[in-house]
C-alpha positions as CSV (number, residue, x, y, z in Angstrom):
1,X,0.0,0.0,0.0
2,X,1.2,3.5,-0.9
3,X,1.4,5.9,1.8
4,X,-0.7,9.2,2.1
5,X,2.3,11.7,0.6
6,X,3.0,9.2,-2.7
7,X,-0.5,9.3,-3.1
8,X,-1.3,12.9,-2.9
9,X,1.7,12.9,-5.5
10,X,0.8,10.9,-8.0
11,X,-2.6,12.4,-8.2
12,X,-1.2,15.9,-8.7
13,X,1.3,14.3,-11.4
14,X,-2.1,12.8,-13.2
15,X,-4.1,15.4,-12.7
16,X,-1.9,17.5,-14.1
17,X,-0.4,15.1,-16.7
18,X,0.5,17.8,-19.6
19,X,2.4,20.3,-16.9
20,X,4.0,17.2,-15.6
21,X,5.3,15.6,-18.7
22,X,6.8,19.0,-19.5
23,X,8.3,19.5,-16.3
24,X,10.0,15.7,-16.8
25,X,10.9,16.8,-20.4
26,X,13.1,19.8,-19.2
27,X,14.8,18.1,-16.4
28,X,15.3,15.2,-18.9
29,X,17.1,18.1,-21.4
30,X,19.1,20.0,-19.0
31,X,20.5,16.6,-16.9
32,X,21.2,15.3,-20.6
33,X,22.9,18.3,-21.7
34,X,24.8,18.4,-18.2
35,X,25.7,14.6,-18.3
36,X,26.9,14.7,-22.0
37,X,29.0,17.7,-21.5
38,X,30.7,16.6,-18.2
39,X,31.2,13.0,-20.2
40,X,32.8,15.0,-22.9
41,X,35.3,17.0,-20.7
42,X,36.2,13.7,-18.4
43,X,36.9,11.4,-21.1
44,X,39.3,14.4,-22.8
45,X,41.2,14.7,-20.3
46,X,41.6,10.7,-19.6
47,X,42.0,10.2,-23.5
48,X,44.6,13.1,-23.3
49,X,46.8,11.7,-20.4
50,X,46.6,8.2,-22.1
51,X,48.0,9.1,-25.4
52,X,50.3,11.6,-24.0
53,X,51.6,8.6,-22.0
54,X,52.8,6.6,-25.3
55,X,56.0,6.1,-26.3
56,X,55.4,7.8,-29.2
57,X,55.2,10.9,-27.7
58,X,58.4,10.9,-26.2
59,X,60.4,10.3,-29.5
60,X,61.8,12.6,-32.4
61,X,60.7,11.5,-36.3
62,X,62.8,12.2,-38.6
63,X,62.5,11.9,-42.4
64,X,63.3,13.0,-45.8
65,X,60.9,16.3,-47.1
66,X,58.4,14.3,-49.0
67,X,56.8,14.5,-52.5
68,X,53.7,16.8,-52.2
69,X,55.8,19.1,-50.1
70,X,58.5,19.7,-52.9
71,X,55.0,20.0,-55.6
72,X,53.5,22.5,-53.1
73,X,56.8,24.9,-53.1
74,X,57.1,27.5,-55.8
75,X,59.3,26.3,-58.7
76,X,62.9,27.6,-58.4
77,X,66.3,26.4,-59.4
78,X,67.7,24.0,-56.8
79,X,71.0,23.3,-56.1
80,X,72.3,20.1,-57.4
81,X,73.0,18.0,-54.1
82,X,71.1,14.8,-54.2
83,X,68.0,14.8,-52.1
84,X,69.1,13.2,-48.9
85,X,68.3,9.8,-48.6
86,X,68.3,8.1,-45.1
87,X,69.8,4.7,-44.0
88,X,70.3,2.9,-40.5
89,X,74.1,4.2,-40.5
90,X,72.2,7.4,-39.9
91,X,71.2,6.5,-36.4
92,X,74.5,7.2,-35.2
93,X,73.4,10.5,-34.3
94,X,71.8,9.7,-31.1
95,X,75.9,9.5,-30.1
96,X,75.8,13.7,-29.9
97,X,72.5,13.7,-27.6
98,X,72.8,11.6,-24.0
99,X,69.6,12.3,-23.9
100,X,68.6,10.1,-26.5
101,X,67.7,6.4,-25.2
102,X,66.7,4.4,-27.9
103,X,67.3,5.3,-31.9
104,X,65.5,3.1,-34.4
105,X,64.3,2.9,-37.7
106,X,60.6,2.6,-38.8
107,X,59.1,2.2,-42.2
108,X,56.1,1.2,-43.9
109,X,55.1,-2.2,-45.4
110,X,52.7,-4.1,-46.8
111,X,53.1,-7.6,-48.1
112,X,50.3,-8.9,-51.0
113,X,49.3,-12.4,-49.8
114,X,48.6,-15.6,-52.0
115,X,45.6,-17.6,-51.3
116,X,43.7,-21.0,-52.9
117,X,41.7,-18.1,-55.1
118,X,44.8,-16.5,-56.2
119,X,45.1,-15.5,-59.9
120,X,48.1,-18.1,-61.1
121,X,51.1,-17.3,-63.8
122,X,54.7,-17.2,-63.1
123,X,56.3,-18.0,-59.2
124,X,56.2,-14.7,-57.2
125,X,60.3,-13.3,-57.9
126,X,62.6,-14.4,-54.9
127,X,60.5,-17.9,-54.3
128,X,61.9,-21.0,-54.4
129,X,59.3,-24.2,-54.3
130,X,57.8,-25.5,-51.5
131,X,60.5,-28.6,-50.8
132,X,63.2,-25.8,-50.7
133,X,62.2,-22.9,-48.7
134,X,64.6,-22.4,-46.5
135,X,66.9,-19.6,-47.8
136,X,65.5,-17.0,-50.2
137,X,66.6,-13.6,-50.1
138,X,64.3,-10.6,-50.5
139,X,62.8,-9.8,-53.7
140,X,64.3,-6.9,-55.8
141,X,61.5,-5.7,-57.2
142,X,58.4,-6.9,-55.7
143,X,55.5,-5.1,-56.2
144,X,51.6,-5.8,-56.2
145,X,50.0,-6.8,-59.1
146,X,53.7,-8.0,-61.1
147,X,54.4,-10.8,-59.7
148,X,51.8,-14.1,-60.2
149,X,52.4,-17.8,-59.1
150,X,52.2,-20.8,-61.4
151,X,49.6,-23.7,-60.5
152,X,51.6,-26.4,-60.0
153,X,53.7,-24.0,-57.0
154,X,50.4,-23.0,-55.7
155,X,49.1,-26.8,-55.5
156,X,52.2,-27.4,-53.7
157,X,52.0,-24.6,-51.4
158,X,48.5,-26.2,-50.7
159,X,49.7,-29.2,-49.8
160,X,52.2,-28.3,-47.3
161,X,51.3,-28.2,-43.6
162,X,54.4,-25.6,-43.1
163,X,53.2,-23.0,-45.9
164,X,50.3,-20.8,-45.1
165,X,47.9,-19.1,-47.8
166,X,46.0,-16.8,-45.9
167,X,42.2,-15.7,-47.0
168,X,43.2,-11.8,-46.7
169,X,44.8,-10.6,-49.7
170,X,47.3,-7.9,-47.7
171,X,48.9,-7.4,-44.6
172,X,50.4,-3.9,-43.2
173,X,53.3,-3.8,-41.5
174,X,56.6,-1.9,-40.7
175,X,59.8,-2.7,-41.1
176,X,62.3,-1.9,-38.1
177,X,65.0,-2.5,-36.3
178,X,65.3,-4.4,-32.8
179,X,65.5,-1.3,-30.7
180,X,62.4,-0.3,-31.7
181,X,60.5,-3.2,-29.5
182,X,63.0,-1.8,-26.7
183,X,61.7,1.7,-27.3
184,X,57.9,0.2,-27.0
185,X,58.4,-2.0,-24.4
186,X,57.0,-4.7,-26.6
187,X,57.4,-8.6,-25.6
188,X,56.9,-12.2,-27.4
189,X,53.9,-13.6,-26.3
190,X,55.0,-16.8,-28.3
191,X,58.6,-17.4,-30.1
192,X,61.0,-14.9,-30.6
193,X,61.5,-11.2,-31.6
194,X,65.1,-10.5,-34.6
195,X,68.1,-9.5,-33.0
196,X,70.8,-7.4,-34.9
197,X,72.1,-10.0,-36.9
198,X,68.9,-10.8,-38.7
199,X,69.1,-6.7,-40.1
200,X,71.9,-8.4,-42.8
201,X,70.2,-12.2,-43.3
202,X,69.0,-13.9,-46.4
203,X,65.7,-15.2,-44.5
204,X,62.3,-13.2,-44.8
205,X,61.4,-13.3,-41.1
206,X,58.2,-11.7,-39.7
207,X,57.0,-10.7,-36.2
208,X,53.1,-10.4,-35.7
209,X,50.7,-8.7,-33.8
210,X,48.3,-10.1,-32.0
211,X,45.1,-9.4,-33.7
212,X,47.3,-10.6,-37.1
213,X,48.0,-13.7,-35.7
214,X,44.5,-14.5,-34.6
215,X,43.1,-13.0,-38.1
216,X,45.8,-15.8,-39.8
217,X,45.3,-18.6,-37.6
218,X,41.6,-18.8,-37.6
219,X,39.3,-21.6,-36.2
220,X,41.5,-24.3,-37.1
221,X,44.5,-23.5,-35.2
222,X,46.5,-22.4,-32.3
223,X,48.4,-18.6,-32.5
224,X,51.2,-20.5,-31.2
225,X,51.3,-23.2,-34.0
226,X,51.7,-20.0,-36.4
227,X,55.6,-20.6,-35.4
228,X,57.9,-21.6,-37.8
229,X,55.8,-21.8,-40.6
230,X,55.8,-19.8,-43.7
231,X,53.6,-17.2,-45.0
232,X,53.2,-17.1,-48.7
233,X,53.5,-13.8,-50.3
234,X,54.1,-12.4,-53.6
235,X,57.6,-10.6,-52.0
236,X,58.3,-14.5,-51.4
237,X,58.2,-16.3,-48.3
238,X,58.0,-15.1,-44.9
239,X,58.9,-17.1,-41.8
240,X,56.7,-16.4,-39.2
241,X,59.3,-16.4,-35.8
242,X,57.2,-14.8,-32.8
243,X,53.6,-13.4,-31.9
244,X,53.4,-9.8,-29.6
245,X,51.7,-9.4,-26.3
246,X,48.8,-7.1,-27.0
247,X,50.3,-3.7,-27.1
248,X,47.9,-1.2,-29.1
249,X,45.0,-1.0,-31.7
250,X,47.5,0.8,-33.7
251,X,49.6,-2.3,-33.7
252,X,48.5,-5.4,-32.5
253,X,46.7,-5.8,-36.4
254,X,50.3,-5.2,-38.0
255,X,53.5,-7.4,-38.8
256,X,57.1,-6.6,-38.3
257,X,59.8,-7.3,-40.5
258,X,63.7,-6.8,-39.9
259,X,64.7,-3.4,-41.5
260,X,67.2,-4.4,-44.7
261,X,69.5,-1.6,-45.4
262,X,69.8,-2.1,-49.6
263,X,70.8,1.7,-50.3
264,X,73.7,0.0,-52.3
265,X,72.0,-2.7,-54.2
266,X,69.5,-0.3,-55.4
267,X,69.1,3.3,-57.3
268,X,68.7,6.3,-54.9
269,X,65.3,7.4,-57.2
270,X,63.8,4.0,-55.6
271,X,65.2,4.1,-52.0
272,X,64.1,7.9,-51.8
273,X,60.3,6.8,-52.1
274,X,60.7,4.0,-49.3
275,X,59.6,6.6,-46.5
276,X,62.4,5.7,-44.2
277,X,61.8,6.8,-41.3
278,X,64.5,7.5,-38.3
279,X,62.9,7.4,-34.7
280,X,65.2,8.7,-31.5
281,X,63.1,8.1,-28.2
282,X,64.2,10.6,-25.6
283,X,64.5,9.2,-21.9
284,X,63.3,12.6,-20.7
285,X,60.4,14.3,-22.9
286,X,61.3,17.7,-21.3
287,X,64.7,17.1,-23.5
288,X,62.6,16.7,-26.5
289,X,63.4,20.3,-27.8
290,X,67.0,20.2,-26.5
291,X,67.2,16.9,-28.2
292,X,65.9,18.2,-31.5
293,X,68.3,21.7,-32.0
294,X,71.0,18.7,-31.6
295,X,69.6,16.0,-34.3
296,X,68.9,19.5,-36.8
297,X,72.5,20.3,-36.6
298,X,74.1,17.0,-37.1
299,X,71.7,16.4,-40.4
300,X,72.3,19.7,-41.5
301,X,76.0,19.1,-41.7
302,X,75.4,15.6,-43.0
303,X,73.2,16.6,-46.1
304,X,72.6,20.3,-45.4
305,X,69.8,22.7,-45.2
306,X,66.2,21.6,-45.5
307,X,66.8,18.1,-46.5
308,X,65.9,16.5,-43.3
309,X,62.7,17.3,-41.4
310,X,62.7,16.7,-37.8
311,X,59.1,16.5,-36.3
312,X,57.9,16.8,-32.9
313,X,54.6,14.5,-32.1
314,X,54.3,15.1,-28.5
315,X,54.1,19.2,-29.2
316,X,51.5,18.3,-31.5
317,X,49.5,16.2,-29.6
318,X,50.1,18.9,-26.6
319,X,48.6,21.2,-29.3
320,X,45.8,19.7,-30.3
321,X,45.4,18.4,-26.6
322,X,44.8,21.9,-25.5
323,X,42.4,22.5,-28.4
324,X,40.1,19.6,-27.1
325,X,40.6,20.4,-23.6
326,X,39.1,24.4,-24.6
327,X,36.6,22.8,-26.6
328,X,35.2,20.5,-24.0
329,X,35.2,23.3,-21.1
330,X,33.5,25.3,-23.4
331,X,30.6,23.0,-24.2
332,X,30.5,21.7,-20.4
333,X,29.9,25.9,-19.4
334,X,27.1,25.9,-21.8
335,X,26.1,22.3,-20.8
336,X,26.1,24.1,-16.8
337,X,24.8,27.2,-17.7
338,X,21.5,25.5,-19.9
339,X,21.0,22.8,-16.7
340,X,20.4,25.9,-14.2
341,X,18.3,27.9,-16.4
342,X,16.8,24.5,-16.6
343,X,16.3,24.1,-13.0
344,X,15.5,27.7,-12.3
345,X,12.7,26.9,-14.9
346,X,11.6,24.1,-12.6
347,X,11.9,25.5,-9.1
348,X,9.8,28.2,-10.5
349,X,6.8,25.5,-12.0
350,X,7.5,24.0,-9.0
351,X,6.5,26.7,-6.8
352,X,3.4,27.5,-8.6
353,X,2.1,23.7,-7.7
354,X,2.9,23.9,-4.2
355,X,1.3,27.3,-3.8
356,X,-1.9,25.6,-5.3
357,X,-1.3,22.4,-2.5
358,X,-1.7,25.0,0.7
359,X,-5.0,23.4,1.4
360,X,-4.0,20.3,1.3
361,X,-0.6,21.0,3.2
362,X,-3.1,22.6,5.6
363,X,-5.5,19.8,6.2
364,X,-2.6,17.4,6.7
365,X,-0.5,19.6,9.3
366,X,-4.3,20.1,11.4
367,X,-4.5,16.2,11.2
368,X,-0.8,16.1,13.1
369,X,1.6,15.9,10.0
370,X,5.1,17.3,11.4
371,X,6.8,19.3,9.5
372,X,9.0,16.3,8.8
373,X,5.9,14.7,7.3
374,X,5.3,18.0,4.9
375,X,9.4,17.8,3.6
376,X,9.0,14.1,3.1
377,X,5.7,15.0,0.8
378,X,7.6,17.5,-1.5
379,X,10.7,15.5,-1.1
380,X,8.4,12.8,-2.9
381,X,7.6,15.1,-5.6
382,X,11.6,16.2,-6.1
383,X,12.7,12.3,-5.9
384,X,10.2,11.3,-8.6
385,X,11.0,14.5,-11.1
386,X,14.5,14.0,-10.7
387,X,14.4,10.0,-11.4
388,X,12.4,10.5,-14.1
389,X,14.3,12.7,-15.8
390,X,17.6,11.5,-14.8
391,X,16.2,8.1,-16.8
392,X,15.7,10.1,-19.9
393,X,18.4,12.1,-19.5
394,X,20.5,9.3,-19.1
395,X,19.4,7.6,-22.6
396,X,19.8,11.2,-24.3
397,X,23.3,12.0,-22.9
398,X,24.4,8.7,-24.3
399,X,24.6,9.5,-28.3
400,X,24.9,13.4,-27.3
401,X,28.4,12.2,-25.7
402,X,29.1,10.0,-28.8
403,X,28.5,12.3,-31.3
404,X,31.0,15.2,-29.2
405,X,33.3,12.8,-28.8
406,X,33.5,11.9,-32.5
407,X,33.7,15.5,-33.3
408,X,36.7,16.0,-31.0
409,X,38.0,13.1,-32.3
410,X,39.0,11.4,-29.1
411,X,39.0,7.8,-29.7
412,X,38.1,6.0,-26.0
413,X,34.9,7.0,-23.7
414,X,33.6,5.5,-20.1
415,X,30.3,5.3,-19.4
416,X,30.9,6.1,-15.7
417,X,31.7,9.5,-16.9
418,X,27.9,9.8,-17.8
419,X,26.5,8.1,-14.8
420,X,28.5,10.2,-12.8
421,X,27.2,13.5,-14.2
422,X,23.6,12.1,-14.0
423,X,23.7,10.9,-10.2
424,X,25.4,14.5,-9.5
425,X,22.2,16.5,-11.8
426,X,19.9,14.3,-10.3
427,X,21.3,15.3,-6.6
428,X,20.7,19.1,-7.8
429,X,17.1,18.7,-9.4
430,X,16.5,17.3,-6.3
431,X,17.9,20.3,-4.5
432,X,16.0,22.6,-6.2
433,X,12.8,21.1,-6.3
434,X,12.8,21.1,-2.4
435,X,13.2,24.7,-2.7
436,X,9.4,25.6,-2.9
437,X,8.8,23.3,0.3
438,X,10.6,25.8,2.5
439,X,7.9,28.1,2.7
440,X,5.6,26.3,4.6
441,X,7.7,25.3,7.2
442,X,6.2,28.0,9.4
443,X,2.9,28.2,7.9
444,X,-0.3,28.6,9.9
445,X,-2.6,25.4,9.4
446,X,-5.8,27.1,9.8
447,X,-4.3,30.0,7.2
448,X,-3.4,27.0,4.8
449,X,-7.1,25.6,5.5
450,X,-8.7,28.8,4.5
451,X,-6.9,29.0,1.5
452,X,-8.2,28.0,-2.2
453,X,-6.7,24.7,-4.2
């Protein structure tokens, strides 16, 4: 049985059902607003300290000018100095910084896989048949869509429990050397990661990432049984040789091969569009600045002036963390300032209903009611108002908060964030409906009595 206050409540809600629903409506709006904007500036600033965390934000890139920078300058006779092109002897340059803790390289690459459904011709360049994989060095001019394989090698391939023809029909990857798994903290989950020596081998070895592996392996096997076998690509075979602990979404779907330094065995016109990419991680990111004036002066002597671009990532995440950050306090002071004009709104309906209530307040303190018993009567009316439209508030805060959080680009959300700033505008919409209420706490009950409903 409901006591006397719900009752008198929920008659006043259905009597009045069109004020009511309104009422819910704006609390629902401005606790939705609130929720999704307080979401919005939370997960900024967890998604900020996260990213700003990464190792990649404590390292220095540095790479040759690119293409569409060189189309994008005014034409103008250049001197004739060979555009710089970079190799791992390069990484020497961490020697002039102490600052510098780890110094790797990093480039793109992508290997075009062979499957049953494969279109079949010639043997991929670099291949040798299935019997006699063991030694193959890389191809020299690999490429997709060049290089086929006849039938008879795929049949073969087919047929050997050692050669894998995967259903995708490319893989990314990078090629690096081994310091950059020191530089990332990265571990084997199964096998082994290359060492140095494997930088000058004849074997095409691979290292994959966790989703990769999973992706590759499938239903019928094992990530672990992945080891040792041999992945079967148009650049020629690659010997699968460890699988990573989970690290990152940005890496965990990739491979990594051992970065071969072939600046000699091929022209400079095809090395230069390779992207190589040098990477110095810097013990302390403070240094990072210090770091770079150091790094610009060494490749300035080594190829000169503006051949070498040295970029920053962390000042550019910092940048565009700060961006974010003013963009999410901005909409969360709107979010605030639309909630109280909400609640104002509401204290003010609010108060209108109550005053329209003094008889009934009246007959209830002359029966005994304590002015306990009133408080617990309006405190009925706040509790249900708030729930109500914390509930709907709740479900529109939830793609409100998506859709800012897209805009701002920022990649990870909570939803504790958003029941967080729902229980908090709930607490206030409570608040402020009890507001009204205070005024007959030293009402006369024979005044209230006399008065009209």
């Amino acid at each position: 049985m409901l006591n006397e206050p719900v009752k008198i409540i929920l008659r006043r809600f259905r009597d009045r059902s069109l004020e009511s629903g309104l009422l819910i409506i704006a609390v629902a709006l401005g606790i939705g607003a609130f929720s999704a904007g307080l979401s919005l500036i939370m997960n900024t600033v967890a998604y900020s300290n996260n990213i700003i965390k990464s190792p990649a934000y404590r390292e220095l890139v540095v790479s040759t000018r690119s293409e569409a920078d060189e189309m994008e300058s005014p034409v103008s006779e250049k001197p004739a100095q060979e555009t710089a092109i970079l190799t791992i002897a390069d990484l020497g340059a961490a020697e002039i910084a102490p600052n510098i803790q780890w110094a790797y390289v990093q480039n793109r690459n992508r290997l075009h896989l062979i499957s049953s459904d494969s279109s079949t011709d010639s043997p991929p360049e670099g291949m040798t048949p299935p019997e006699n994989t063991g030694q193959q060095g890389p191809p020299e001019n690999s490429g997709p869509g060049r290089q086929q394989i006849s039938e008879n090698e795929l049949a073969a391939a087919a047929a050997d429990e050692n050669i894998i023809l995967a259903e995708l029909d490319e893989i990314s990857g990078y090629e690096v050397t081994p310091q950059f798994f020191n530089s990332w903290e990265i571990e084997a989950a199964a096998g082994s990661l290359f060492s140095e020596a494997d930088l000058s081998g004849t074997d095409n070895l691979i290292v994959l990432g966790s989703e990769l592996a999973e992706l590759l392996a499938g239903d019928d096997m094992e990530t672990a049984d992945l080891l040792g076998k041999k992945l079967l690509s148009r650049e020629g075979y690659q010997t699968i040789i460890g699988i990573l602990s989970p690290v990152s979404e940005s890496y965990d779907a990739l491979f990594f091969s051992p970065y071969k330094d072939q600046t000699g065995g091929m022209s400079g016109f095809r090395r230069m569009f390779m992207d190589t990419q040098l990477r110095f991680a810097v013990e302390d990111p403070a240094m990072l600045d210090e770091t770079a004036a150091l790094l610009r002066q060494w490749f300035t002597n080594q190829f000169g002036e503006d051949q070498v671009l040295i970029s920053n990532p962390r000042a550019e995440a910092q940048q565009l963390i700060a961006r974010n950050t003013g963009i999410g306090v901005l909409i969360l002071f709107l979010s605030v300032t639309g909630f109280f004009i909400a609640l104002v709104n509401v204290s003010n309906i609010l108060m209108s209903r109550v005053l329209r209530m003094k008889k009934n307040v009246g007959i209830l303190m002359a029966l005994g009611s304590s002015k306990v018993g009133i408080m617990r009567l309006f405190l009925t009316e706040a509790l249900i108002l708030a729930v109500l439209g914390a509930v709907a508030g709740a479900i529109l805060a939830i793609p409100l908060s998506s859709y800012m959080r897209t805009a701002a680009g920022i990649e990870t959300s909570s939803w504790l964030y958003i029941i967080f700033g729902t229980i908090i505008a709930g607490i206030l919409t409570t608040l402020f409906g009890l507001i009204p209420s205070r005024q007959f706490m030293k009402i006369d009950p024979a005044q209230a009595m006399r008065s009209v409903s």
